[in-house]
C-alpha positions as a LaTeX table, in Angstrom:
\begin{tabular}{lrrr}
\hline
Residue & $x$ (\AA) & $y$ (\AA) & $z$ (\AA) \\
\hline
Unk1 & $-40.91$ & 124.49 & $-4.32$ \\
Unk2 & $-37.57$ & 124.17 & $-3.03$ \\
Unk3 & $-38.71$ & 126.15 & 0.45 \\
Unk4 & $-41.77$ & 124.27 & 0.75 \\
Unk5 & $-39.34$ & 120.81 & 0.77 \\
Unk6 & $-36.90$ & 122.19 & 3.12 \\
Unk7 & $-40.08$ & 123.43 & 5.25 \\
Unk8 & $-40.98$ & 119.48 & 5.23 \\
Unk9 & $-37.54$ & 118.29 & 5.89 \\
Unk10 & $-37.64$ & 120.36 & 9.17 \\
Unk11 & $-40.97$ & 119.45 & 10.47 \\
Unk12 & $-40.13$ & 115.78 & 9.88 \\
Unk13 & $-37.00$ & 116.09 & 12.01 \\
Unk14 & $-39.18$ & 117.96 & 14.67 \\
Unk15 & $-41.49$ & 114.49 & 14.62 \\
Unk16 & $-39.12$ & 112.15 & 14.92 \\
Unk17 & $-36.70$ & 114.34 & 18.04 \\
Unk18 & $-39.29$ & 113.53 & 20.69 \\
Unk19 & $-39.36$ & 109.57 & 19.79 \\
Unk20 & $-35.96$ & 109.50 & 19.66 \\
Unk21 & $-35.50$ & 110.89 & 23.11 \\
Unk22 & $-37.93$ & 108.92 & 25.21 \\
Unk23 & $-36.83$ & 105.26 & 24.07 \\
Unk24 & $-33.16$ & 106.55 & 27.11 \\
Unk25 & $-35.93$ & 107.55 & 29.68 \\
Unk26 & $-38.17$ & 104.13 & 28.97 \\
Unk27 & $-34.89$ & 102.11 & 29.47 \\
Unk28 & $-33.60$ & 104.30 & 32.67 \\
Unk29 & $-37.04$ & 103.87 & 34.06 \\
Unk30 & $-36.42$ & 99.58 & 34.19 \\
Unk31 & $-35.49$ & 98.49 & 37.90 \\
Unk32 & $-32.29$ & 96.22 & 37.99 \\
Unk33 & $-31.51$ & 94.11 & 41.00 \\
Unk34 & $-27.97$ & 92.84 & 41.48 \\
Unk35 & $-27.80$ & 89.28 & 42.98 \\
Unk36 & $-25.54$ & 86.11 & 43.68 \\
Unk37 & $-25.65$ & 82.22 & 44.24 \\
Unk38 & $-23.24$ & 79.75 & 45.09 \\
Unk39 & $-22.91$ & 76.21 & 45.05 \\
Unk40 & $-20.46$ & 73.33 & 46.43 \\
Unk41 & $-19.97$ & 70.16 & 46.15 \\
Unk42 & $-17.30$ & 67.24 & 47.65 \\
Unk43 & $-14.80$ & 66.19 & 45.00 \\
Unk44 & $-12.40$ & 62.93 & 45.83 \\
Unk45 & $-8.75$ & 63.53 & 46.16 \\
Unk46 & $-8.01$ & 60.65 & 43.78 \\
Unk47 & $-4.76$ & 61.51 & 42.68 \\
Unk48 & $-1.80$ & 61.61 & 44.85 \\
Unk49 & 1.57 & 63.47 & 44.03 \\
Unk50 & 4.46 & 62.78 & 46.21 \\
Unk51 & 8.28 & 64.37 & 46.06 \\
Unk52 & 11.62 & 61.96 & 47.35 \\
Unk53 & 15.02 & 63.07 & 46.92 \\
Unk54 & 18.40 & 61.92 & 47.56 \\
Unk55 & 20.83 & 64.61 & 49.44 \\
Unk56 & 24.62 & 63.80 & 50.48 \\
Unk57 & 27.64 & 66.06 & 51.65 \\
Unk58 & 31.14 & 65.63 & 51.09 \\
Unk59 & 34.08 & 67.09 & 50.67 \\
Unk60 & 34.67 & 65.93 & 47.02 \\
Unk61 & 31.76 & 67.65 & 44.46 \\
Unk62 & 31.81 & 65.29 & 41.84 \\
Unk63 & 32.22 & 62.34 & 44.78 \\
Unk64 & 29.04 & 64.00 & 46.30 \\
Unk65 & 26.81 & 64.21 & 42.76 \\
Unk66 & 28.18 & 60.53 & 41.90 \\
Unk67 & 26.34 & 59.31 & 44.94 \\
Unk68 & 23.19 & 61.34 & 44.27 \\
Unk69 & 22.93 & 60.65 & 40.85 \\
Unk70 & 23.21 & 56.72 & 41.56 \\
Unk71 & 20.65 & 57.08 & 43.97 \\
Unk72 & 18.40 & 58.97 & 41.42 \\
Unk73 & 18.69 & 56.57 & 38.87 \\
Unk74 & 18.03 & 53.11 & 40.36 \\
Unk75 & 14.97 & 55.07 & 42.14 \\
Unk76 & 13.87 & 56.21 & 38.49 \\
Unk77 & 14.41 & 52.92 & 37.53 \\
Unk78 & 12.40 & 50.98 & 39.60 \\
Unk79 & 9.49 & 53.73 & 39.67 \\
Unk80 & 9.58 & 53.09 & 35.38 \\
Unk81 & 8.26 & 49.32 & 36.17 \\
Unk82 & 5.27 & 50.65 & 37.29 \\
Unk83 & 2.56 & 50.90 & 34.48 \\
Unk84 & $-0.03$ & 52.97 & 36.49 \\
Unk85 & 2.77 & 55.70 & 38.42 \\
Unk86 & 4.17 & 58.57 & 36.19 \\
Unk87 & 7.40 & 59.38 & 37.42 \\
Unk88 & 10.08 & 61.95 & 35.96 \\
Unk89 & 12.91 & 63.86 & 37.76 \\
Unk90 & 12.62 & 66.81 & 40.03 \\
Unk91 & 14.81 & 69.74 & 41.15 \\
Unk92 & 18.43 & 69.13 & 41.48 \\
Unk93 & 20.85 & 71.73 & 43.47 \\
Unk94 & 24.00 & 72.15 & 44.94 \\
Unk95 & 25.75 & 74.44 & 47.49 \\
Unk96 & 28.68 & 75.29 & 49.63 \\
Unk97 & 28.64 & 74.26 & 53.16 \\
Unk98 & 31.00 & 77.24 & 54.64 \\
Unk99 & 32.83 & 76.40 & 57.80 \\
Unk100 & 31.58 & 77.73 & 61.19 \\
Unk101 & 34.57 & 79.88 & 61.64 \\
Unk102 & 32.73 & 82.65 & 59.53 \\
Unk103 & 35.82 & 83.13 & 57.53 \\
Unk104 & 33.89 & 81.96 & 54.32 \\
Unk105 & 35.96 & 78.91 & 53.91 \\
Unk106 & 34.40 & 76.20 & 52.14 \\
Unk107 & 34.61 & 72.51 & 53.97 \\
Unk108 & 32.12 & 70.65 & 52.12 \\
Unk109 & 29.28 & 70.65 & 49.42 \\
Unk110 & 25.95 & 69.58 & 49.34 \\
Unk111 & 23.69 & 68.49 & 46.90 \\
Unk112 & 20.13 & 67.48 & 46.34 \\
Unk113 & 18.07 & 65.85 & 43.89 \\
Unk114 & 14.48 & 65.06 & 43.82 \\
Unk115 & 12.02 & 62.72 & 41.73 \\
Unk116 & 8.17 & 63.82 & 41.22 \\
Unk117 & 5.20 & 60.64 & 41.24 \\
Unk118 & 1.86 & 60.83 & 39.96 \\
Unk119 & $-0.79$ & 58.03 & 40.65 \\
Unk120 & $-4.71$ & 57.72 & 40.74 \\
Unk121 & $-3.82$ & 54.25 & 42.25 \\
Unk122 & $-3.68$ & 55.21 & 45.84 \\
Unk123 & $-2.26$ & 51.11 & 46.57 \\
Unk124 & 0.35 & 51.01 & 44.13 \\
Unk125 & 1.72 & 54.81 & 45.23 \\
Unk126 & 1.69 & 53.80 & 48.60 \\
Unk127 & 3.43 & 51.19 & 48.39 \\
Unk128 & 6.25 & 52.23 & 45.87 \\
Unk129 & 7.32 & 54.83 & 48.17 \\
Unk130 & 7.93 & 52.73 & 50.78 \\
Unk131 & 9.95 & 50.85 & 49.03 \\
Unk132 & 12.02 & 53.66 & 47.48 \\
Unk133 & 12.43 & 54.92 & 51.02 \\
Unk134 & 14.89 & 52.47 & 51.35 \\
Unk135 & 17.58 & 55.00 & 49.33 \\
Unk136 & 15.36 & 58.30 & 49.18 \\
Unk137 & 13.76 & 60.79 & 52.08 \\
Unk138 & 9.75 & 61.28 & 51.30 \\
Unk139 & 9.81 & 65.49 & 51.02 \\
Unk140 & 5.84 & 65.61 & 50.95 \\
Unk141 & 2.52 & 63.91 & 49.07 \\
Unk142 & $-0.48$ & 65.94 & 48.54 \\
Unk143 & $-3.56$ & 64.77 & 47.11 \\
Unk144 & $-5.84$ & 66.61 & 44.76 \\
Unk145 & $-9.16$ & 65.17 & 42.51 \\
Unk146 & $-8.03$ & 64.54 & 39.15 \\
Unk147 & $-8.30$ & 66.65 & 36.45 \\
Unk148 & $-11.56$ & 64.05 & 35.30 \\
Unk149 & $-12.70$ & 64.26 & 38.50 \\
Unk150 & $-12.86$ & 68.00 & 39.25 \\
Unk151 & $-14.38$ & 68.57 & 36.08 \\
Unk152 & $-17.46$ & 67.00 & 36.70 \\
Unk153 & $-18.09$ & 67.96 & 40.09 \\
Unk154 & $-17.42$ & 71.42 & 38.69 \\
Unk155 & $-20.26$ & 70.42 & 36.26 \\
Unk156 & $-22.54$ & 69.58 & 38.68 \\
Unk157 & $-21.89$ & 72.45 & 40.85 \\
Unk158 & $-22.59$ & 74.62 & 37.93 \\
Unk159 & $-26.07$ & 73.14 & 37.42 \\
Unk160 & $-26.67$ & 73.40 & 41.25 \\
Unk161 & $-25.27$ & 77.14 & 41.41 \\
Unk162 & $-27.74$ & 77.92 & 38.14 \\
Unk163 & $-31.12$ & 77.12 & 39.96 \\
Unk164 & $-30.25$ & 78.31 & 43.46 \\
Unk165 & $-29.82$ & 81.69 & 41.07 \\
Unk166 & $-33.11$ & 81.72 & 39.67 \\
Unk167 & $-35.09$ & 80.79 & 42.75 \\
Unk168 & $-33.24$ & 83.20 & 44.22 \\
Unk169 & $-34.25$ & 85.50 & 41.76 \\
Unk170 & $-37.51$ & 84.41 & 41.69 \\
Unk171 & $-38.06$ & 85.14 & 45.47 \\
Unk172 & $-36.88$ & 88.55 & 45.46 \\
Unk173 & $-39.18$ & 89.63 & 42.36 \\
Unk174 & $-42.00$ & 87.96 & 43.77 \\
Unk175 & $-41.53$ & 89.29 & 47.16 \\
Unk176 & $-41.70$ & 92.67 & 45.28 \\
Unk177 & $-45.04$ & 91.50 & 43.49 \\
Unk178 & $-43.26$ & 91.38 & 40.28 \\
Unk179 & $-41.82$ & 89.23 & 37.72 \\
Unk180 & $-38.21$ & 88.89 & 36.57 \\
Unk181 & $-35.81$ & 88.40 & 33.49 \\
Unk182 & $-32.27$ & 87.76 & 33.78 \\
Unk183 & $-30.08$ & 90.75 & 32.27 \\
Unk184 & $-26.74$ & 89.57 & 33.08 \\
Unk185 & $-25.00$ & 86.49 & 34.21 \\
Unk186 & $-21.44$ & 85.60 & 35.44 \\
Unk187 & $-20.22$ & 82.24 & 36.25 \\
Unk188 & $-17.21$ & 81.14 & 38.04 \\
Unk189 & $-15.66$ & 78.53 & 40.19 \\
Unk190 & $-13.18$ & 77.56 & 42.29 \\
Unk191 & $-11.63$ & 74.23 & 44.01 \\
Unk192 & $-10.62$ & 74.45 & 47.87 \\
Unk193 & $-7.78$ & 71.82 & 48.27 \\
Unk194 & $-7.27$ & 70.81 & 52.14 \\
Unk195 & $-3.98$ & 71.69 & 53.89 \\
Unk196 & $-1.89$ & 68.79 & 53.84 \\
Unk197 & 0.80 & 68.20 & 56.18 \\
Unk198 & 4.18 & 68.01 & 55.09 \\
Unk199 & 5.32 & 64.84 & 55.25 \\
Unk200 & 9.40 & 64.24 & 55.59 \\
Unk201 & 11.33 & 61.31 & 56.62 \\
Unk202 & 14.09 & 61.70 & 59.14 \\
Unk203 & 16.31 & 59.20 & 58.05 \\
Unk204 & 16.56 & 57.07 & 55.43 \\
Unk205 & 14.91 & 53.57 & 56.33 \\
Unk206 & 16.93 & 49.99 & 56.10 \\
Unk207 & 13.40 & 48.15 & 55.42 \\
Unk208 & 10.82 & 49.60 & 52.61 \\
Unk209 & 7.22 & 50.17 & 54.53 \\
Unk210 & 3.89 & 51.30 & 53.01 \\
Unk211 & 3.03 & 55.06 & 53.52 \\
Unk212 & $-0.79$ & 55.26 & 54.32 \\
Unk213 & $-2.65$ & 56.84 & 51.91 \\
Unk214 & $-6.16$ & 58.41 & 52.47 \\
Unk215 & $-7.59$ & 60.89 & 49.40 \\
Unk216 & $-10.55$ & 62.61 & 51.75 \\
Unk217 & $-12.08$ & 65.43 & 49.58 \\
Unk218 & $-12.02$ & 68.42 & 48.32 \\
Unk219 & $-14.81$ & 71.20 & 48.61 \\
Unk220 & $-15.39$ & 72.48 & 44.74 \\
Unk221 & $-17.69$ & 75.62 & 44.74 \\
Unk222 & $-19.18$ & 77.58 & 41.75 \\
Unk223 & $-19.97$ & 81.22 & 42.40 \\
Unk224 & $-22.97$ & 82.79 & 39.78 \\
Unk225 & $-23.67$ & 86.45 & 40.14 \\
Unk226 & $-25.24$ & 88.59 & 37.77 \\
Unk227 & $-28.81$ & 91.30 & 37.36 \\
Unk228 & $-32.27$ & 90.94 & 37.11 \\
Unk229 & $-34.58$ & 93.21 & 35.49 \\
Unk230 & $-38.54$ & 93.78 & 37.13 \\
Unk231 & $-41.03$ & 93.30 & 34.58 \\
Unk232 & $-44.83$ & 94.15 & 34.98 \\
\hline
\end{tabular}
């Protein structure tokens, strides 16, 4: 009895080896087509970031950071009485100035301190640093979408990336005489800000002026790449 079992056990695992090694060769047989789609769109640059900063030299240190620091505060000040501008400080640094004579003496120090905005309201930006211009030198604005802003577009982009996919996908099967699924997908995007220029101010100004403000916009594209698999 007990041979006759073990002669069953064996002839069972001789049935089931050949099943078992086909289903590799079925899949291996499947043709795969790698493929990719992208999608932009135009974002606003509604939000504008701008850097000022107060520098002085002297021979006195604490003379020379008294100054800046005055400067820095009725700036922050004024910039706090505007509901719609986020405002906070910036880098602050000082240094030696060595004299010319290359012996490493020190004649004077410098310092430097800056204050960062932040304002969807293009109007009101503009027109507060003009009028902090009046004590600080403008070290650069950039403008960017919003966080809001490039989210959606992002959204949108997504959708449009999606379908320019499948009709891709759905060209090169049927060029083939075939149909398609979709194995595989990756999605992923990126925002292309503009080079702005650097804006600085010579001097500091006796009268406050606007600075002109234009957002443009900002190309957003979404990049989908993945693999197809050719069904009958």
């Amino acid at each position: 009895m007990r041979h006759r079992l073990a002669a069953l056990s064996a002839a069972a695992v001789l049935a089931a080896t050949p099943v078992r090694a086909a289903e590799p060769v079925a899949a291996a047989q499947a043709t795969t087509i790698e493929l990719s789609a992208e999608a932009s769109r135009a974002a606003a640059n509604d939000l504008a970031t701008a850097v000022l900063f107060a520098e002085r030299n002297g021979p006195n240190p604490a003379a020379v950071a008294r100054e800046v620091n005055r400067d820095i505060a009725a700036a922050l000040d004024i910039a706090r009485t505007r509901a719609d501008i986020k405002v906070r400080s910036g880098n602050t640094s000082t240094w030696p100035v060595h004299a010319p004579d290359g012996k490493g003496r020190i004649e004077a120090w410098r310092m430097r301190s800056e204050i960062r905005l932040e304002s969807p309201n293009l109007a009101a930006m503009s027109e507060l640093i003009g009028e902090l211009q009046s004590s600080l030198a403008l070290a650069h604005i950039s403008m960017q979408p919003a966080p809001e802003t490039r989210r959606k577009v992002v959204d949108e982009a997504t959708v449009d990336a999606l379908r320019a996919f499948e009709q891709r996908a759905a060209l090169i099967a049927g060029a083939l005489g075939r149909k398609h699924r979709i194995a595989h997908l990756a999605v992923g995007d990126s925002g292309f800000q503009p080079p702005m220029p650097r804006m600085r101010a010579a001097a500091m100004v006796a009268e406050a002026a606007a600075a002109p403000l234009e957002g443009g916009e900002s190309q957003v594209s979404v990049q989908v790449s993945g693999r197809i698999e050719l069904i009958d």
